[in-house]
C-alpha positions in Angstrom: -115.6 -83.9 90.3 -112.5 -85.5 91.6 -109.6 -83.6 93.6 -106.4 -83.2 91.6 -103.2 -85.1 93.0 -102.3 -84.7 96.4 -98.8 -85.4 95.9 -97.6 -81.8 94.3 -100.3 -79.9 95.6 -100.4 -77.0 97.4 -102.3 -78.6 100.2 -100.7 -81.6 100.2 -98.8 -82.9 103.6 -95.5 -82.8 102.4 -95.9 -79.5 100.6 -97.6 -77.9 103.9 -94.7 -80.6 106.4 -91.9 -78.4 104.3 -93.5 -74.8 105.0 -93.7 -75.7 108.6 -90.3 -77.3 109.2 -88.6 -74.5 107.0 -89.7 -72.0 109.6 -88.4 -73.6 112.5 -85.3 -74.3 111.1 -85.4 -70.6 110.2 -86.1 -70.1 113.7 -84.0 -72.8 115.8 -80.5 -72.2 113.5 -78.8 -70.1 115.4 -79.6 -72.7 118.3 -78.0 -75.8 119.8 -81.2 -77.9 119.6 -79.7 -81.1 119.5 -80.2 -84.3 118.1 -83.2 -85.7 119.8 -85.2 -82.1 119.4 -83.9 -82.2 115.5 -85.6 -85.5 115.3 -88.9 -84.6 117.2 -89.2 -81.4 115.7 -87.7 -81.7 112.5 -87.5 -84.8 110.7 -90.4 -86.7 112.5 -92.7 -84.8 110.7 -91.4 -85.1 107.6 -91.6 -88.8 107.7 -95.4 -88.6 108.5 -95.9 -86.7 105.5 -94.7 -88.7 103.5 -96.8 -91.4 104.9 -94.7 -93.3 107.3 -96.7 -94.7 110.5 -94.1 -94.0 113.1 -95.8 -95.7 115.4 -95.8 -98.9 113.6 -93.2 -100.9 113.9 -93.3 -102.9 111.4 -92.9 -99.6 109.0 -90.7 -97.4 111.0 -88.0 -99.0 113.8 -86.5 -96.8 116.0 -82.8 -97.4 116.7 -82.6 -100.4 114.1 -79.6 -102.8 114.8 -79.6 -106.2 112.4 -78.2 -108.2 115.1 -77.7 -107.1 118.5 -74.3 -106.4 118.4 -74.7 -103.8 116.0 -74.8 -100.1 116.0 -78.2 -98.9 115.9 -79.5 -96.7 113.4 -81.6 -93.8 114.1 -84.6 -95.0 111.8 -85.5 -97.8 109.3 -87.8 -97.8 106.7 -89.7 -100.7 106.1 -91.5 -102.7 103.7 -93.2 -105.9 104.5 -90.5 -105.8 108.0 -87.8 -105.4 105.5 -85.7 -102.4 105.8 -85.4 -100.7 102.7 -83.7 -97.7 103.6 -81.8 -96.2 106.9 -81.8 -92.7 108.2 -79.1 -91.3 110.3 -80.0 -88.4 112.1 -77.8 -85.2 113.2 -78.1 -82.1 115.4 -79.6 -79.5 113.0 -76.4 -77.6 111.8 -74.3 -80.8 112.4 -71.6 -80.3 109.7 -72.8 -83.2 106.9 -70.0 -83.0 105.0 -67.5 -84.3 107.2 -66.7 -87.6 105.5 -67.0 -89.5 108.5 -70.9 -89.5 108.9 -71.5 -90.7 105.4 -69.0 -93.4 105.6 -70.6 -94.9 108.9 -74.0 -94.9 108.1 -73.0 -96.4 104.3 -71.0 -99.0 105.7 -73.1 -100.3 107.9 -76.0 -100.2 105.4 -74.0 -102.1 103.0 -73.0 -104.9 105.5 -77.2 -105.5 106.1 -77.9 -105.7 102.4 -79.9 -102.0 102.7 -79.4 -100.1 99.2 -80.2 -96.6 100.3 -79.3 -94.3 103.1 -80.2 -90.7 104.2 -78.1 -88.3 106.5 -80.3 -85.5 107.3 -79.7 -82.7 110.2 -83.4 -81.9 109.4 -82.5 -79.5 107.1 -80.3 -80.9 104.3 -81.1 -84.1 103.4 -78.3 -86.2 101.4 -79.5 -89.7 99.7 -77.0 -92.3 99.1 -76.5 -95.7 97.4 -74.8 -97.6 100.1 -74.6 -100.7 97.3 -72.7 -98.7 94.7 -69.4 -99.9 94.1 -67.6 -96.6 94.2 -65.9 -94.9 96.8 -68.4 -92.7 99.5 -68.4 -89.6 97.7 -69.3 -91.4 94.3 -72.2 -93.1 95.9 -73.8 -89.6 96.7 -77.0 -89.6 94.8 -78.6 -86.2 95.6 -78.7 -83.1 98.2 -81.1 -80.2 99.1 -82.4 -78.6 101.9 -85.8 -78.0 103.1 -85.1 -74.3 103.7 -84.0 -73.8 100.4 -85.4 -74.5 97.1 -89.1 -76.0 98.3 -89.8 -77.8 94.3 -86.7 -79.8 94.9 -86.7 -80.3 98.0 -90.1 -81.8 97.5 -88.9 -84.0 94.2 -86.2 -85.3 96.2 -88.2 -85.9 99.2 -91.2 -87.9 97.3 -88.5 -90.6 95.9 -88.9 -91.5 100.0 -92.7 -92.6 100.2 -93.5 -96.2 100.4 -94.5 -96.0 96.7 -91.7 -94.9 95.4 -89.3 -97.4 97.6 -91.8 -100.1 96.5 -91.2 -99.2 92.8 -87.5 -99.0 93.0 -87.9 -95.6 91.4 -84.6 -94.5 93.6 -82.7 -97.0 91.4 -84.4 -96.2 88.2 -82.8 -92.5 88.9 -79.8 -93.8 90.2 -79.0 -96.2 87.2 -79.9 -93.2 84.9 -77.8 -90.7 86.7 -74.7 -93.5 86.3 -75.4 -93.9 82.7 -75.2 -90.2 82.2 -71.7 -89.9 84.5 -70.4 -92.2 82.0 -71.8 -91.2 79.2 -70.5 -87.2 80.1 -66.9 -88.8 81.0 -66.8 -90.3 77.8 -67.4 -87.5 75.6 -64.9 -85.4 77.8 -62.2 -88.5 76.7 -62.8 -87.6 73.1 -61.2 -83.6 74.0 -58.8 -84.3 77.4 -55.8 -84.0 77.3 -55.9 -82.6 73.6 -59.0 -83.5 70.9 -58.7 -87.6 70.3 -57.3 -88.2 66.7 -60.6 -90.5 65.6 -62.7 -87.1 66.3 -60.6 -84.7 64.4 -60.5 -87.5 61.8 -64.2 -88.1 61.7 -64.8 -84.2 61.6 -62.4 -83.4 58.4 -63.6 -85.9 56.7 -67.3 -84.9 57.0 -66.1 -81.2 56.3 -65.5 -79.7 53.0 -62.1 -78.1 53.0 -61.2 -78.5 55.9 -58.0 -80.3 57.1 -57.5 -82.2 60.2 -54.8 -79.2 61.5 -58.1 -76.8 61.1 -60.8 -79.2 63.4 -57.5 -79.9 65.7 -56.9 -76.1 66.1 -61.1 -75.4 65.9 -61.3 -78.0 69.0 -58.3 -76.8 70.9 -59.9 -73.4 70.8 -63.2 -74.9 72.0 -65.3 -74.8 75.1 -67.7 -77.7 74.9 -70.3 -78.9 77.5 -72.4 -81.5 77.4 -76.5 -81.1 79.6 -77.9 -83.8 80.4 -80.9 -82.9 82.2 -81.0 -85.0 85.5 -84.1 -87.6 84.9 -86.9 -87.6 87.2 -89.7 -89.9 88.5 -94.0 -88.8 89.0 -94.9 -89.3 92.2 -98.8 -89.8 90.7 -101.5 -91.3 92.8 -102.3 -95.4 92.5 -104.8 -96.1 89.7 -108.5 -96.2 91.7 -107.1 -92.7 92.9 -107.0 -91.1 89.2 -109.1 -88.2 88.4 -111.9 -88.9 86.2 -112.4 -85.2 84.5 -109.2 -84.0 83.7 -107.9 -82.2 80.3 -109.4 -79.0 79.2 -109.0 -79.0 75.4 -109.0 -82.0 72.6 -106.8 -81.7 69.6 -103.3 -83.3 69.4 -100.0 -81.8 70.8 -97.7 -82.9 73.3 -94.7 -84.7 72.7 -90.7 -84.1 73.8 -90.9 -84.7 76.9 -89.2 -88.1 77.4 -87.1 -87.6 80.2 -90.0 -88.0 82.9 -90.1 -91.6 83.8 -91.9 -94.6 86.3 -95.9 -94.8 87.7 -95.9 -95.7 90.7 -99.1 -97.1 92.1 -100.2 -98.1 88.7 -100.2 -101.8 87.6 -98.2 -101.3 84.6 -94.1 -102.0 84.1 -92.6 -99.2 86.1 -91.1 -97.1 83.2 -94.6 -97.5 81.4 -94.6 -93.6 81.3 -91.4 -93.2 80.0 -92.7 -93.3 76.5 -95.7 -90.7 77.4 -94.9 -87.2 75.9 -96.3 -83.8 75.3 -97.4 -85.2 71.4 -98.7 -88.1 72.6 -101.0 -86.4 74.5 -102.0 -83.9 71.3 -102.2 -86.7 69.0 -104.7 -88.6 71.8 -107.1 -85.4 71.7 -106.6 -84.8 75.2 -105.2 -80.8 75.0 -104.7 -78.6 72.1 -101.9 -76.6 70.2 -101.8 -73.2 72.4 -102.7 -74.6 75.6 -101.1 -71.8 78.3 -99.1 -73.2 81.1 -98.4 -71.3 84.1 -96.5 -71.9 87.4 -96.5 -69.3 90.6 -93.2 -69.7 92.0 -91.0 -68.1 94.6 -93.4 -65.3 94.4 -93.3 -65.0 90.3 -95.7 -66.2 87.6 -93.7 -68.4 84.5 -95.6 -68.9 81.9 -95.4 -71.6 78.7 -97.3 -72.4 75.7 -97.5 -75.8 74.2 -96.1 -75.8 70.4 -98.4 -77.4 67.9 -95.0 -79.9 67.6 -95.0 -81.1 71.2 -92.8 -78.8 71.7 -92.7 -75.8 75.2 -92.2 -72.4 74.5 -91.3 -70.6 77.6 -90.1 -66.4 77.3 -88.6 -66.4 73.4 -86.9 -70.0 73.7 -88.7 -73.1 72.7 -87.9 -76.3 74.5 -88.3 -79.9 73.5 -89.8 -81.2 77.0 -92.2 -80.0 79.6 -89.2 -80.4 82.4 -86.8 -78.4 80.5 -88.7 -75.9 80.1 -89.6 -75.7 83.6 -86.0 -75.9 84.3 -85.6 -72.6 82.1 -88.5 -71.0 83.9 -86.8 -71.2 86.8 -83.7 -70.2 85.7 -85.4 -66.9 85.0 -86.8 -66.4 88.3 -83.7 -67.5 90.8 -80.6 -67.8 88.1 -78.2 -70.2 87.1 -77.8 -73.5 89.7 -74.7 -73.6 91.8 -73.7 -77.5 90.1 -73.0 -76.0 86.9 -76.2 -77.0 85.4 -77.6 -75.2 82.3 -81.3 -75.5 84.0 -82.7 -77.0 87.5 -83.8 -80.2 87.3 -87.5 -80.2 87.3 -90.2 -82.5 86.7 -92.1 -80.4 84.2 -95.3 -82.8 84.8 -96.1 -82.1 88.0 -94.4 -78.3 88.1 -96.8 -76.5 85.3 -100.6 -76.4 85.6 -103.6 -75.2 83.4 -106.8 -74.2 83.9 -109.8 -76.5 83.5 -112.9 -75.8 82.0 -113.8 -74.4 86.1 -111.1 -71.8 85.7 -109.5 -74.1 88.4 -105.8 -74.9 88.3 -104.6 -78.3 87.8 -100.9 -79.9 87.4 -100.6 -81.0 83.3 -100.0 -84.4 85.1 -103.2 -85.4 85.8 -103.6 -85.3 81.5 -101.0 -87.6 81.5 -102.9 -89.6 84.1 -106.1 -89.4 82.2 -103.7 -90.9 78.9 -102.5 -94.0 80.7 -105.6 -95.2 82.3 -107.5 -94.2 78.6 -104.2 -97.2 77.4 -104.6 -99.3 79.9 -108.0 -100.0 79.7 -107.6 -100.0 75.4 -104.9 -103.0 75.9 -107.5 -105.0 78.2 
């Protein structure tokens, strides 16, 4: 019987590389390490679990410079002696924020053509778009720390493996988290400075006896946010990889999850599992109406069941995708985010697991696996 994905595991090397690097920051803070023991100690490490050869050149370059002239950079990422993506390293506690460390490592990534860059102090990591044509604060695509949240830490940290670089899934996320900047700004235009007069107009004419003073007044009155749940990307292992047993049940029901996104590693269009939802999977046979969900984190067990619509219940709420449900769960166990967000953002795929017909726990992804390679080989 095949292993489940070593990607999101519990045992896998980035999982176990975050559990060891979160106790020596733990245990280093309050120390001036510097930058060269922050690199050995710190973010080394997390470059080999993600499976970077740092002793190959041609995958890893120490102090990079394009031309000779140029400033090196603490590490390049390669693919086929290409660099793909810099890192510029600081002194764990190194103050990250100051706008000045972004804004050399950007620049210079921009001049050699390299779309993404990472400041890290070995704790927090920040990923940027050094391409994007905004200004350096704007081209900030996401932040976390090792030694905080380990799930997205994790998420974040995946999008570095050659796979995912190889698969552009960075600018798959990026180009989604654009669309939904505009997208939020656009909608907040329709209410700032006061309610836009094609609204109100729109609304009292699609509501019985009401004028357009009453929606003006109703709008003025109102507090209106719009969530868009941040998309995400499967880290899920190449193809010859996939698990061969994996469901537990066979009946239709999932569905309403279709904010998870791109395969890497599979030979299909990289957002081929875009379109792959919870009812998808219920329709195909491959899990039932009722199957229990579960999830052990930061010390608490979540639980979900999946709705004979496609749909997640998770506590009394019912949620249209697997990753906003997760999002919820976890919610419940650590509170609201800090950015305002309604819910973290989670890939529900890879967070919830089931129990196979063993009694052993596996991530629901691996059904979703078992789905696309049961398409793939239909369409052959």
């Amino acid at each position: 019987m095949a292993d489940p994905p070593q990607n999101r595991s519990a045992n896998s090397p980035l999982r176990h590389a975050l559990g060891e690097i979160t106790e020596r920051v733990t245990r280093y803070r309050s120390e001036r390490i510097g930058e060269q023991n922050t690199k050995a100690t710190l973010i080394v490490p997390i470059l080999r679990a993600l499976g970077w050869n740092v002793e190959d050149l041609d995958e890893v370059h120490l102090e990079y410079r394009g031309v000779p002239i140029d400033k090196p950079v603490d590490y390049a990422l390669l693919l086929q002696r290409k660099p793909v993506l810099f890192i510029e390293a600081k002194a764990l506690g190194e103050n990250l924020s100051d706008r000045k460390w972004a804004s050399q490592i950007v620049s210079y990534a921009a001049v050699a053509g390299v779309e993404w860059v990472v400041l890290t102090d070995g704790d927090e990591y920040r990923i940027y778009n050094a391409l994007s044509e905004h200004d350096v604060e704007e081209k900030l695509f996401r932040t976390v720390r090792v030694s905080g949240d380990a799930a997205e830490a994790e998420d974040a940290l995946r999008l570095l493996t050659k796979d995912e670089l190889r698969n552009k899934s960075l600018a798959a996320l990026w180009r989604a988290q654009s669309i939904d900047t505009r997208v939020r700004r656009a909608v907040q235009a329709l209410f700032e400075p006061e309610p836009s007069a094609w609204l109100v107009r729109r609304l009292a004419n699609s509501t019985d006896g009401l004028t357009a003073g009453d929606v003006k007044a109703a709008l003025l009155r109102a507090r209106i946010t719009l969530d868009l749940p941040a998309a995400e990307l499967d880290s899920s292992p190449p193809a010859r990889e996939r698990p061969r047993v994996l469901p537990t049940p066979p009946t239709p029901e999932e569905k309403s999850s279709h904010e998870e996104e791109q395969q890497p590693g599979t030979p299909r269009p990289a957002a081929a599992s875009y379109d792959v939802s919870v009812k998808d999977l219920l329709d195909a046979g491959l899990i039932r109406p009722g199957l229990e969900l579960r999830k052990r984190y930061l010390g608490s067990e979540v639980e979900a069941t999946i709705e004979p619509d496609g749909r997640v219940r998770c506590g009394s709420e019912t949620f249209k995708s697997l990753s906003i449900a997760a999002g919820a769960a976890r919610v419940a166990v650590k509170g609201l985010p800090s950015d305002g967000r309604r819910y973290y953002q989670t890939n529900g795929w890879t967070f919830w697991e089931y129990e196979d017909e063993a009694g052993r726990r596996r991530v629901i992804q691996e059904i979703r696996e078992r789905y696309l390679a049961d398409r793939s080989a239909d369409s052959r």
